[in-house]
Each structure stands twice: as C-alpha cells, then as structure tokens.
N, CA and C atoms as an extended XYZ file, in Angstrom:
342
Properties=species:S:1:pos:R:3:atomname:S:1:resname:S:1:resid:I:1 pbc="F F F"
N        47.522      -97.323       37.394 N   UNK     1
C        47.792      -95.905       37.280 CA  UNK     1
C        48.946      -95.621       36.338 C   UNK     1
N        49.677      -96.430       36.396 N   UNK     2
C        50.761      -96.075       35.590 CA  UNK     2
C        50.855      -97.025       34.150 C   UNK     2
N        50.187      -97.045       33.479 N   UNK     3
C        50.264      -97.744       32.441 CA  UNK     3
C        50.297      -97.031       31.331 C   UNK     3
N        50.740      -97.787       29.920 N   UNK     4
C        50.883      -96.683       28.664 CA  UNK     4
C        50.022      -95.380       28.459 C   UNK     4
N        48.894      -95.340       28.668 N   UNK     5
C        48.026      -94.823       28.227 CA  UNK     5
C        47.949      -93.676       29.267 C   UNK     5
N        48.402      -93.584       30.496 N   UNK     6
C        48.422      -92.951       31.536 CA  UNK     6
C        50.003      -92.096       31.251 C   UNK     6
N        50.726      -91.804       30.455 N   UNK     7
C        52.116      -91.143       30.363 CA  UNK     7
C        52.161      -89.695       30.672 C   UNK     7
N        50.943      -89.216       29.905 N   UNK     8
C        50.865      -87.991       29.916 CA  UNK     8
C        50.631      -87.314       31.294 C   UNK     8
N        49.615      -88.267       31.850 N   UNK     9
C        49.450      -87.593       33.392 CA  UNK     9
C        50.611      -88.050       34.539 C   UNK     9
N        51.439      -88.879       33.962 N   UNK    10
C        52.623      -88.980       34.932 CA  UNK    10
C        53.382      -88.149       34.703 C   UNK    10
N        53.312      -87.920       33.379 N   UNK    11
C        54.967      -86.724       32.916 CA  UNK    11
C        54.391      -85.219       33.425 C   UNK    11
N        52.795      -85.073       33.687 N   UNK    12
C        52.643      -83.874       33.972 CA  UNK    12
C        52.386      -83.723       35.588 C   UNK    12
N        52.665      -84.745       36.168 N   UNK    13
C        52.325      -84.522       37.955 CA  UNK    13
C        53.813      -84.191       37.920 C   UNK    13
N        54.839      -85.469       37.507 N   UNK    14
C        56.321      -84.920       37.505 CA  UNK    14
C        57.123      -83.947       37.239 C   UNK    14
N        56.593      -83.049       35.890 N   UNK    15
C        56.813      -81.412       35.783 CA  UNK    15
C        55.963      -80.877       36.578 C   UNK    15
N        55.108      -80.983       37.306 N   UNK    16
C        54.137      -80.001       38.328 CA  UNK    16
C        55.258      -80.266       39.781 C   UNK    16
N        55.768      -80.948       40.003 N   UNK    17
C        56.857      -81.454       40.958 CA  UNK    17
C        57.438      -80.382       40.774 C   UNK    17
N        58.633      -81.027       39.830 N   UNK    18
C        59.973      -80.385       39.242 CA  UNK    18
C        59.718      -78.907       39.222 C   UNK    18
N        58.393      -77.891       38.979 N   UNK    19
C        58.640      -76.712       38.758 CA  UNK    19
C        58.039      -76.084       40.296 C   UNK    19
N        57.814      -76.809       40.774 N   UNK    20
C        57.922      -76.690       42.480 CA  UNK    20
C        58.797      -76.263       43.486 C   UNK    20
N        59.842      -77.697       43.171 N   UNK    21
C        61.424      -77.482       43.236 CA  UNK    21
C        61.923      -76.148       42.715 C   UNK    21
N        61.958      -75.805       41.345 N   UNK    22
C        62.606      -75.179       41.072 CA  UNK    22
C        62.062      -73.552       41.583 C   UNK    22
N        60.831      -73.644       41.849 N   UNK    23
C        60.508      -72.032       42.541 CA  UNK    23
C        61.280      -71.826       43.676 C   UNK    23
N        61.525      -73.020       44.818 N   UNK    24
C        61.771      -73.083       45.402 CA  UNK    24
C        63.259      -72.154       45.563 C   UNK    24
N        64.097      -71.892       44.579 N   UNK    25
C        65.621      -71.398       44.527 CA  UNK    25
C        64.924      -69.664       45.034 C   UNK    25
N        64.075      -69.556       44.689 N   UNK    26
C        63.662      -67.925       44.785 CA  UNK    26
C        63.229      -67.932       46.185 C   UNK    26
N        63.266      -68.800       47.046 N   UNK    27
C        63.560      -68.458       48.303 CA  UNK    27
C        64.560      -68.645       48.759 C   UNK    27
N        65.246      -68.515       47.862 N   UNK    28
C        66.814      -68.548       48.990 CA  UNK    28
C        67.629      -67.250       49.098 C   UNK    28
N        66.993      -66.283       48.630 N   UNK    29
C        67.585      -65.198       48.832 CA  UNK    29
C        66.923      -64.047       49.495 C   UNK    29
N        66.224      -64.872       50.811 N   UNK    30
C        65.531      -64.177       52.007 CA  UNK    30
C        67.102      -64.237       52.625 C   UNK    30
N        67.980      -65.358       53.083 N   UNK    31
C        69.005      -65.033       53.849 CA  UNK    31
C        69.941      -64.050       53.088 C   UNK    31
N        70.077      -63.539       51.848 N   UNK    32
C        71.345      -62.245       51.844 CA  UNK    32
C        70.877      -60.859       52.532 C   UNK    32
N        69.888      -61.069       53.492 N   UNK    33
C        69.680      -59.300       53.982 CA  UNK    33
C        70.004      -59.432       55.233 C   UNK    33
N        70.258      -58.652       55.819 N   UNK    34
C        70.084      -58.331       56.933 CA  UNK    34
C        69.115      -57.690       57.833 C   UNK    34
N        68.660      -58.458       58.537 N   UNK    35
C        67.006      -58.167       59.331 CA  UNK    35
C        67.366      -59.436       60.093 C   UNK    35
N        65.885      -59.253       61.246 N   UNK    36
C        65.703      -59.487       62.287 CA  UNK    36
C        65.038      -61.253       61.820 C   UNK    36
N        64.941      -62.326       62.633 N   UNK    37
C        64.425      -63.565       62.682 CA  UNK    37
C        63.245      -63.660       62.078 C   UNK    37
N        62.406      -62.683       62.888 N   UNK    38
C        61.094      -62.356       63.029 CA  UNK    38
C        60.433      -62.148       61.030 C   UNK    38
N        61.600      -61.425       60.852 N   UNK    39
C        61.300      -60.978       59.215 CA  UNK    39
C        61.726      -61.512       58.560 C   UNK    39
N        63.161      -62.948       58.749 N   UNK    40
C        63.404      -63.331       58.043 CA  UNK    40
C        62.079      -64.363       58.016 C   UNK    40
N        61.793      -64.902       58.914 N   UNK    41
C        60.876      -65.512       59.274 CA  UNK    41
C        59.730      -65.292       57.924 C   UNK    41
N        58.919      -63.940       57.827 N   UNK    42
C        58.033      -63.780       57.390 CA  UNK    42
C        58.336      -63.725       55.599 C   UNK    42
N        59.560      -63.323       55.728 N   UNK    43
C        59.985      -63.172       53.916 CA  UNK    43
C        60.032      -64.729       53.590 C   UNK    43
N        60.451      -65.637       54.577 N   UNK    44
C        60.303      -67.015       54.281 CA  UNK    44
C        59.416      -67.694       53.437 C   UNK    44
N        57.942      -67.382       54.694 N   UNK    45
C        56.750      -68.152       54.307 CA  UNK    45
C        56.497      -67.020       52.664 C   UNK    45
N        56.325      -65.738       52.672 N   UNK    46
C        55.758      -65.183       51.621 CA  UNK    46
C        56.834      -65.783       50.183 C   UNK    46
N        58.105      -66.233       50.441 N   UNK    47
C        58.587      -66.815       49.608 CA  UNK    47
C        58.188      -68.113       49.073 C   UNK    47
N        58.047      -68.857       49.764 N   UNK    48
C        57.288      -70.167       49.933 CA  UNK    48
C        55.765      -70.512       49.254 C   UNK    48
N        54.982      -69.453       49.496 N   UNK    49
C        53.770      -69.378       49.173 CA  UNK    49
C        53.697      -69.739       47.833 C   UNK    49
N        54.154      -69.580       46.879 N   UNK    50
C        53.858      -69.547       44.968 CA  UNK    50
C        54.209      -71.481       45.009 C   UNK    50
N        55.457      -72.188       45.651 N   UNK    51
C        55.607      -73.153       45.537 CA  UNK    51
C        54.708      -73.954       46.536 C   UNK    51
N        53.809      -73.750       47.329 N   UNK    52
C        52.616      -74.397       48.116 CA  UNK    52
C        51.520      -74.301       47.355 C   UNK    52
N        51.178      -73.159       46.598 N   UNK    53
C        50.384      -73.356       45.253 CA  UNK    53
C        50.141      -74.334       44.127 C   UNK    53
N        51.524      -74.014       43.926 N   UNK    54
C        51.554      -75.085       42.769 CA  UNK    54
C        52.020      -76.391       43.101 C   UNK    54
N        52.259      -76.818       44.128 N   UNK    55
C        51.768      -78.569       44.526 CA  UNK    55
C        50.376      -78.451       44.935 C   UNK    55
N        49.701      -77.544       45.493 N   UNK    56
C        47.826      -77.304       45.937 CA  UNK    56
C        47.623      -78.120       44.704 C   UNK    56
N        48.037      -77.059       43.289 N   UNK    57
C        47.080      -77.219       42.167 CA  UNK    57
C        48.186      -78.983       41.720 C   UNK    57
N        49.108      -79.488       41.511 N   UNK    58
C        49.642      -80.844       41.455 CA  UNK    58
C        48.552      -81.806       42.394 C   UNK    58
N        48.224      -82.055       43.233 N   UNK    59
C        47.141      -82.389       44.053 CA  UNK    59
C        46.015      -82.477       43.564 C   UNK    59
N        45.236      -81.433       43.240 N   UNK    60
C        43.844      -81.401       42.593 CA  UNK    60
C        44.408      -81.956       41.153 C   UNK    60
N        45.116      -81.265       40.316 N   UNK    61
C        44.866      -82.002       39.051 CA  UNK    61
C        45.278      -83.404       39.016 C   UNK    61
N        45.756      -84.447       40.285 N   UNK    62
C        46.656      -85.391       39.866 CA  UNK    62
C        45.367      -85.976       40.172 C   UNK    62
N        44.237      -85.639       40.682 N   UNK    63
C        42.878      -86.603       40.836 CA  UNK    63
C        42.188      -85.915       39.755 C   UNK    63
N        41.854      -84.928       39.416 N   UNK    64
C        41.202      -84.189       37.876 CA  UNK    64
C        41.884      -83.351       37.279 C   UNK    64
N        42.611      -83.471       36.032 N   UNK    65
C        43.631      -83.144       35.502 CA  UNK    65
C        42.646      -82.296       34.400 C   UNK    65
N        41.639      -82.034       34.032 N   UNK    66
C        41.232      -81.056       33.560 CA  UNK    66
C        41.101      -79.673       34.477 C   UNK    66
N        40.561      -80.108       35.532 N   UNK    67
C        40.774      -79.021       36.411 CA  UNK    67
C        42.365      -77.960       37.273 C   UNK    67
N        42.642      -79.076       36.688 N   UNK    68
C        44.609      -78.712       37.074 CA  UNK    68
C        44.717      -77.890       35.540 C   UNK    68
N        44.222      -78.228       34.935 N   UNK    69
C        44.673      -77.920       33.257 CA  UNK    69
C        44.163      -76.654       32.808 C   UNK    69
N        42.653      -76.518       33.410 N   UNK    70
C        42.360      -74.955       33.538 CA  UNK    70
C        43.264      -74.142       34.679 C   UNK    70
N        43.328      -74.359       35.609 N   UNK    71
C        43.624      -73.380       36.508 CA  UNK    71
C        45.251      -73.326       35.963 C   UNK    71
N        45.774      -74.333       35.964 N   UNK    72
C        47.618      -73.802       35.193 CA  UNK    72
C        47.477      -72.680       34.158 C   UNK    72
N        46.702      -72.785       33.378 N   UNK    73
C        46.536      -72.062       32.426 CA  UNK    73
C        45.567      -70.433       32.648 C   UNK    73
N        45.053      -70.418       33.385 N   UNK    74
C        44.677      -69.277       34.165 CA  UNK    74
C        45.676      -68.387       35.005 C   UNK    74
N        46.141      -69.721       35.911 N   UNK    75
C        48.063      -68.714       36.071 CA  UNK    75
C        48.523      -67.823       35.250 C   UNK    75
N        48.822      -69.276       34.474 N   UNK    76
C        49.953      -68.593       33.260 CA  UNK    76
C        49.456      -67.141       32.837 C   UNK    76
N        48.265      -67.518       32.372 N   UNK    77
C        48.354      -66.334       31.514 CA  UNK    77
C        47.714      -64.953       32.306 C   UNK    77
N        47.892      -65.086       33.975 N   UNK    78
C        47.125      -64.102       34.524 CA  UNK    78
C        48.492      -63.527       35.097 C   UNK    78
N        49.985      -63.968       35.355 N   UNK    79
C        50.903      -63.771       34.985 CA  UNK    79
C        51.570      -63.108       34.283 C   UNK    79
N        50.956      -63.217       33.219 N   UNK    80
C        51.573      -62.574       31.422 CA  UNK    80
C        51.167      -61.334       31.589 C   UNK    80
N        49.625      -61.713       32.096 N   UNK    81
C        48.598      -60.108       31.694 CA  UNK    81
C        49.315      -59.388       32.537 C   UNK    81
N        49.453      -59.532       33.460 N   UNK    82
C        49.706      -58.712       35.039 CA  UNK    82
C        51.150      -58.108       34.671 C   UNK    82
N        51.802      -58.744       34.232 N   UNK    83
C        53.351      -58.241       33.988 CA  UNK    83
C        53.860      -57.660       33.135 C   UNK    83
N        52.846      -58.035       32.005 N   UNK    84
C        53.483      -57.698       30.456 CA  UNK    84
C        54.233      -56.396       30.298 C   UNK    84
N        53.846      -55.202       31.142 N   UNK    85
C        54.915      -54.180       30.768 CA  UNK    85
C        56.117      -54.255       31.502 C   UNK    85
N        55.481      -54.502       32.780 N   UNK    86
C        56.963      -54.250       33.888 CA  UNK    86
C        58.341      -55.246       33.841 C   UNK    86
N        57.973      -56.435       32.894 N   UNK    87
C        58.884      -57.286       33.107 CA  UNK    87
C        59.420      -57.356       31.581 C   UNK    87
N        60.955      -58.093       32.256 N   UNK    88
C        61.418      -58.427       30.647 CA  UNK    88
C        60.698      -59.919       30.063 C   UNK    88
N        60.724      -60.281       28.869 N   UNK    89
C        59.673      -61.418       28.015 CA  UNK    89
C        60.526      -62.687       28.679 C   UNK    89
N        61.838      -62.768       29.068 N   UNK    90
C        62.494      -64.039       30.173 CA  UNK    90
C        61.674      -64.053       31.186 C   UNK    90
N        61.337      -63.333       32.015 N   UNK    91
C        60.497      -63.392       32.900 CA  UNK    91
C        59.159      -64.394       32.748 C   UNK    91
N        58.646      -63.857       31.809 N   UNK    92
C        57.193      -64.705       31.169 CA  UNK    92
C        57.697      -66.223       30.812 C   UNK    92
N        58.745      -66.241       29.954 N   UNK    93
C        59.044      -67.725       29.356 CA  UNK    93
C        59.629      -68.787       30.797 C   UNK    93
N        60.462      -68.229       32.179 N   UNK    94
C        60.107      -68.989       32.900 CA  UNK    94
C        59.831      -69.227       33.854 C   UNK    94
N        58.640      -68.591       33.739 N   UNK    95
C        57.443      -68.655       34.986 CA  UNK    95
C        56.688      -69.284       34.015 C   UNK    95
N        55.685      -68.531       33.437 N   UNK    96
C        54.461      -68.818       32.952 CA  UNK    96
C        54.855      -70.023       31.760 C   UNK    96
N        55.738      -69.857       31.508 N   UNK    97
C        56.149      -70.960       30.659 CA  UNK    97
C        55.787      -72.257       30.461 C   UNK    97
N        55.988      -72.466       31.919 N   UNK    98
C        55.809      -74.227       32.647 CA  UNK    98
C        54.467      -73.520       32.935 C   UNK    98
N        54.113      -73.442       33.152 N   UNK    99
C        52.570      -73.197       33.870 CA  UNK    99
C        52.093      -73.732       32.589 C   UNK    99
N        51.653      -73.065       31.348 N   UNK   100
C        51.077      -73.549       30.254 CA  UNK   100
C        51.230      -74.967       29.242 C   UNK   100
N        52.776      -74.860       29.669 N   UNK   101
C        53.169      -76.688       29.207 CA  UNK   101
C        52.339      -77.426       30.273 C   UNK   101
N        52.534      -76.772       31.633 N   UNK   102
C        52.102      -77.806       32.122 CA  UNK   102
C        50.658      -78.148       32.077 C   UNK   102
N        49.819      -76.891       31.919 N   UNK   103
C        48.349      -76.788       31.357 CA  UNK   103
C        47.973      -78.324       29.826 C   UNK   103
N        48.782      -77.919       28.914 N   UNK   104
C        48.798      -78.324       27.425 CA  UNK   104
C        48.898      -79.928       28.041 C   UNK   104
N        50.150      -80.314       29.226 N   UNK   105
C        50.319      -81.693       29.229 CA  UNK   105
C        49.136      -82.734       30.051 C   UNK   105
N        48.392      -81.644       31.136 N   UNK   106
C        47.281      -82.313       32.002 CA  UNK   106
C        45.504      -82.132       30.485 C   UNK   106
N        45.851      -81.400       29.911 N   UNK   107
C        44.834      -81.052       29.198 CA  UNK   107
C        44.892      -82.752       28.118 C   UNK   107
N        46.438      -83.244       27.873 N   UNK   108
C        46.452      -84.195       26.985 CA  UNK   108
C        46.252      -85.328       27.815 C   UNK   108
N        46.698      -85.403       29.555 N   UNK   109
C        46.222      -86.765       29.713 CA  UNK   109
C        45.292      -86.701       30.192 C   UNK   109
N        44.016      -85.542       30.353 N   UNK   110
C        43.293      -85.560       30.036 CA  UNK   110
C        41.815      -86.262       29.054 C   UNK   110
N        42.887      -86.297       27.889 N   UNK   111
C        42.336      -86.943       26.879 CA  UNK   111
C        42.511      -87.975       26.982 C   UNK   111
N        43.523      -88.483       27.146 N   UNK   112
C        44.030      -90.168       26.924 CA  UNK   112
C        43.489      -90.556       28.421 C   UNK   112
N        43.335      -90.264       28.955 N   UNK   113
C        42.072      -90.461       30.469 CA  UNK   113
C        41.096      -91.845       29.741 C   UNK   113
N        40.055      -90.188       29.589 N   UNK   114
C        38.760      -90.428       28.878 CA  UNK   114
C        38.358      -91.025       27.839 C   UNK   114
C-alpha cells in the first residue's frame, strides 16, 4: 500500500485527515454562549457534522479514490455556488479550497493506481 507509486493516495487520505482536524476548530465556539446543556449539546453534534463527512468521504475514497475525487469536488464547488454572494472569496479559498486540492490529489492517485 504504501509504495512509490502509491504517494499520491497517501498524501491525499492525509490531507482528507488534516482538513478534518482542522474543521474541527469551528466547533469550538459552541462553548462562548450561554444556553442550556441540552443546546449546547445539540450545537455540538450540528457542529461536528461537516467533519463526520469528510472522514465518511476519506473512507470511501481511501478504498476508491475516484469516487472520493468526484464527490470532493462536488462539495467544493456546491459550496462556491451556494455562497458566492453571501460570503467573502476567504471563505471559498478555505473551505472549498482543500476540498478541490483534495479532489485534484485523489483524482492523481487515481491515476498512478491504474
């Protein structure tokens, strides 16, 4: 599994990781409010949810990395569409950002797969 020819799909399960982790910081600011258990409770999981996704899709593509490679890239850019007015263009570069590298990098070991 891990041999030369296999780089691309290691470096892209490992950024499908890493941008996991890093969603992860956007739940940490369920604890600055003040509310009840019950709601912190629930702002939790709905925080949580985007980073259970994207290890779902780390999972499927780390056994078919074309299929990880479409759906990253369906994110991304369903992301872009959805936001493009309401948000500033930082917004897009890092979210959807990694989504599409990470698309471009399962799409290449992809290739070097096959």
């Amino acid at each position: 599994m891990f041999s030369k020819k296999n780089k691309w799909h290691l470096t892209a399960t490992s950024l499908g990781v890493l941008y996991a982790v890093a969603l992860l910081i956007f739940a940490a600011d369920v604890f600055n409010h003040e509310q009840n258990i019950a709601q912190t409770f629930y702002d939790i999981l709905l925080h949580l949810l985007p980073t259970a996704v994207v290890l779902f899709i780390v999972v499927v593509a780390y056994n078919r990395p074309l299929i990880g490679a479409i759906i990253y890239l369906a994110l991304g850019l369903m992301y872009i569409i959805t936001g493009w007015a309401s948000m500033h263009w930082t917004a897009h570069v890092l979210i959807a950002g990694p989504l599409l590298l990470l698309s471009a990098l399962y799409i290449t070991a992809w290739k070097s797969i096959k």
